[in-house]
N, C-alpha and C positions, 0 to 999 in steps of 0.2 A: 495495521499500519505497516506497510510495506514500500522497501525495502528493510528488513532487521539485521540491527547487530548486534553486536559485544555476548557470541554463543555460551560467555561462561555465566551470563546472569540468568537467574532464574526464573523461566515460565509463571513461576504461582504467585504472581504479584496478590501483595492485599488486597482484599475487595477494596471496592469505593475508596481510595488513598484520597486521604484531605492535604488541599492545597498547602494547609497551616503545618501541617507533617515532614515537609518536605524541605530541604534544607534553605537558607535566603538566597532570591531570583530576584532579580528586577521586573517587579511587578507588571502585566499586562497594562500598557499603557493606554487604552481606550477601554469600554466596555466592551465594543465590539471582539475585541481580542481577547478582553476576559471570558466570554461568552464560550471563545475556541479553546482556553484553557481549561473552563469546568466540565467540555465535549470532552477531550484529551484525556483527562483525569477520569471518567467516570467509564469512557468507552474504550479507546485503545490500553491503556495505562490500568485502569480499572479491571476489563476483564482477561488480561494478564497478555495481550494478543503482538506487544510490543517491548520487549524484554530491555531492549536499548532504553526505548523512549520511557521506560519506570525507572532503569537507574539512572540516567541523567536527570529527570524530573527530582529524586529523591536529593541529588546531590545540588541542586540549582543552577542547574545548565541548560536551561529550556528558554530561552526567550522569543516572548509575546509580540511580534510592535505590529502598528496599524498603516498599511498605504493610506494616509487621507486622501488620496487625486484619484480623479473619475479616468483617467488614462491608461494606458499600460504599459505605456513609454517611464509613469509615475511608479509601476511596481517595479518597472525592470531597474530604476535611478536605485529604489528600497533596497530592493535584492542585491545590488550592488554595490551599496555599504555596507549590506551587514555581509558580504560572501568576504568584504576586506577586513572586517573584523573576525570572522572565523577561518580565516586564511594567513593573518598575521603569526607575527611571532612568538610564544610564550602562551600559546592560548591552550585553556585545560582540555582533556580528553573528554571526550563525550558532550563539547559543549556544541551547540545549536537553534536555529532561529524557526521560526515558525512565521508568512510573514503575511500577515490578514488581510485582506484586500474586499472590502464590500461595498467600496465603492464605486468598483470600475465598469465602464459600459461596456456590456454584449456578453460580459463574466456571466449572465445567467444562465447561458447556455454550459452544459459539463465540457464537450466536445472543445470548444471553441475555447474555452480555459487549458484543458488538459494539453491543445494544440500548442498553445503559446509555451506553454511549460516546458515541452520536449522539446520546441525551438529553443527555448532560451538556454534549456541544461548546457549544450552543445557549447556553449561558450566559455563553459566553466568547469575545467580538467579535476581538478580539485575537489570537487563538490556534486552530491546527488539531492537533484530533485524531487521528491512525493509530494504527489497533488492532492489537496482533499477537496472533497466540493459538495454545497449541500443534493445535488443530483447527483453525484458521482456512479456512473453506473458504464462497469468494465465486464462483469462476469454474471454470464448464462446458466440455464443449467440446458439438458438436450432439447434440441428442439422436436415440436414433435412428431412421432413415427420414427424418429431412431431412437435405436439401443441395439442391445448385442447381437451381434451378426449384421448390423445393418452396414454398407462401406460407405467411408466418407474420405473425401482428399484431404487433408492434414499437412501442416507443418510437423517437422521433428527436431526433436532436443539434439544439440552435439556439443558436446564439451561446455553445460552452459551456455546456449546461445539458443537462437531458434535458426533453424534452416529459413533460407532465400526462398525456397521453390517448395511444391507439395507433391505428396504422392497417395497412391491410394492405400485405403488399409483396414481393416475390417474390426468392428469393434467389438471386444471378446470380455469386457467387464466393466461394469457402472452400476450405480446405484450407491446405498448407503453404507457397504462394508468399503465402499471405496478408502485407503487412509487418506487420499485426499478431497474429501468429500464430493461434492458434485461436480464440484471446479472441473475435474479431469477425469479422462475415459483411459482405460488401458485399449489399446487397438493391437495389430498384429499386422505392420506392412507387407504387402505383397511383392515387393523386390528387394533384392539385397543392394544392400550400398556400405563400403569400407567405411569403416568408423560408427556404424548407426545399427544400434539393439534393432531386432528384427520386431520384439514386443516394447514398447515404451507408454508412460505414464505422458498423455498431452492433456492440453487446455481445451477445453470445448473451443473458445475465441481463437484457436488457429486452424479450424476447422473454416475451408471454403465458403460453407452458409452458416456462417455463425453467427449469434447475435439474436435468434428467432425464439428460442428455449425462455423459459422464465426464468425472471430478474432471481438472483441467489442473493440471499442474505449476506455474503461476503462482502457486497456493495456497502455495507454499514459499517465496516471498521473505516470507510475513510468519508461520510457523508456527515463531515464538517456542518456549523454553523451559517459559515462564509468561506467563498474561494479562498483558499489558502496554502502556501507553498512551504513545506518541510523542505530547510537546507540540513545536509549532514555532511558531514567532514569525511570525506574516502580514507582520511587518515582513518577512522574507527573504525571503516567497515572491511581494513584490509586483511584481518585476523580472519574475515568469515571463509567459508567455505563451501561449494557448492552442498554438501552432507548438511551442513549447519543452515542453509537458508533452505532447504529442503523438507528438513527435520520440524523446521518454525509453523513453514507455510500446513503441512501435515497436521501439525496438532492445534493452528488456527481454524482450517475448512471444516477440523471436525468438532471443532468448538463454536463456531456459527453455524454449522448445520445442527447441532443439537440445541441451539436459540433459539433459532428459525426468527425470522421477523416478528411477529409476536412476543418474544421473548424482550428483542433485541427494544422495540419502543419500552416495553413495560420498565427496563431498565430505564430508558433517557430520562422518560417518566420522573422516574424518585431522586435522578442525578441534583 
C-alpha cells in the first residue's frame, strides 16, 4: 500500500489483526466495502506492508463507504464529500476514507481506473490518491534477455521525482540481493548530467520497453476486491521523507519477493 506514512510506526504489525481489535470505526457500510476491509486487514495491514494504514486502522480512522452509481461522475460526487470531511476542520491525525466503487462501468479495466484516478488527484492539493484494483498490475520484473551489462534508455531519480527525458545506461546489478527486490535495477549512465548519481537504483517501468518482464508479486499489495480509491490527508504524510519512503518501499519488495505469489494467495486463502 503505497504511498506510506507516519515513519515512526512500526513495520512489524501483528499478524492477521482482527477487525474487533482495533479501536470503534464506522463500520463498512455495504458488504462490498466490508469485503475491502477484511482485504486491508489481512493483506496490507496484516503483512505489516503499510505502517500508516495499521495505525490508523488500530486507532479507528479508516473509513469504509460504497459508490452505489454505475458512473464516475457518481465516485467523483463520493470522493468529494468525503475529501470535505477529511479536509475540514478539527479532524483527527491519521484519519482517512477508502472509497469502493464496484459498480461503475469500464472500472474493470485496471488502466482505465487508475487513468481516472491521476485525473482526478490533480484537483485536490490537500489529498493523495492510492488506487487499488482487483487487476492492479503496475510492476514488472526484466524483461527477457536483459540483465547486467545489457543497456537500456531509462528515466532517472532527482531530488524525488523522476526525469522528463531518458538516457542510456547500462545495467550492472539485479536480481535477488537486490534491497529493492526485482522492482528496480541499479544501471550506470553513460553521460554526466549536474544533479544526477552517475550509478542510481531505477524502476524497471521507467525503462523505454518496459512492461514485457513478468508480472511481480508486488502487484498484490494493492489487488483490492473492487476499484477502490485510498484518500490520505498530505497533512500526515508531511513528516515523511524521501529516506523514509525509500526505506518502506525496500523492506516491502523484499517482503513480496520472499512470498512470491503463491505465498501471497495461500494467505488471502485463510483471511
Amino acid at each position: 500500500m503505497e504511498p506510506l506514512s507516519d515513519p515512526s510506526a512500526s513495520l512489524s504489525c501483528p499478524h492477521r489483526p482482527s477487525v474487533a481489535t482495533a479501536a470503534a470505526a464506522p463500520p463498512p457500510d455495504t458488504e462490498n466495502a466490508r469485503q475491502v476491509q477484511s482485504w486491508a486487514v489481512c493483506v496490507p495491514i496484516g503483512l505489516g506492508l503499510c505502517p500508516w494504514a495499521g495505525k490508523a486502522h488500530f486507532q479507528g480512522r479508516l473509513r469504509y463507504v460504497t459508490c452505489a452509481g454505475e458512473l464516475p461522475t457518481d465516485a467523483s460526487r463520493l470522493v468529494a464529500a468525503e475529501a470535505e470531511v477529511l479536509t475540514g476542520p478539527g479532524v483527527a491525525a491519521l484519519s482517512s476514507s477508502l472509497v469502493v466503487c464496484p459498480h461503475v462501468e469500464g472500472w474493470q479495466e485496471f488502466k482505465t481506473f487508475e487513468h481516472w484516478v491521476t485525473g482526478l488527484e490533480k484537483s485536490y492539493e490537500n489529498l493523495t490518491f492510492v488506487p487499488f484494483h482487483p487487476e492492479f498490475l503496475r510492476w514488472h520484473g526484466l524483461p527477457d534477455g536483459v540483465g547486467i551489462g545489457s543497456v537500456v534508455f531509462t528515466h532517472w531519480g532527482f531530488i524525488g521525482s523522476k526525469s522528463a527525458g531518458t538516457a542510456p545506461a547500462t545495467i550492472i546489478d539485479s536480481g535477488n540481493m537486490n534491497p529493492f527486490g526485482m522492482r528496480k535495477v541499479l544501471v550506470r549512465f553513460h553521460e554526466s548530467l549536474e544533479g544526477r548519481d552517475s550509478e542510481q537504483f531505477v524502476p524497471i517501468d521507467w525503462f523505454d520497453h518496459a512492461h514485457s518482464g513478468a508480472v511481480l508479486p508486488d502487484n498484490g499489495m494493492h489487488q483490492a476486491p473492487y476499484p477502490t480509491i485510498h484518500l490520505i490527508r498530505n497533512a500526515d504524510l508531511a513528516e515523511l521523507t524521501i529516506s523514509d519512503v525509500s526505506r518502506v518501499k525496500r523492506q516491502n519488495a523484499q517482503r513480496m519477493l520472499k512470498l512470491g505469489w503463491e505465498g501471497l494467495m495461500e494467505r488471502k486463502e485463510k483471511c
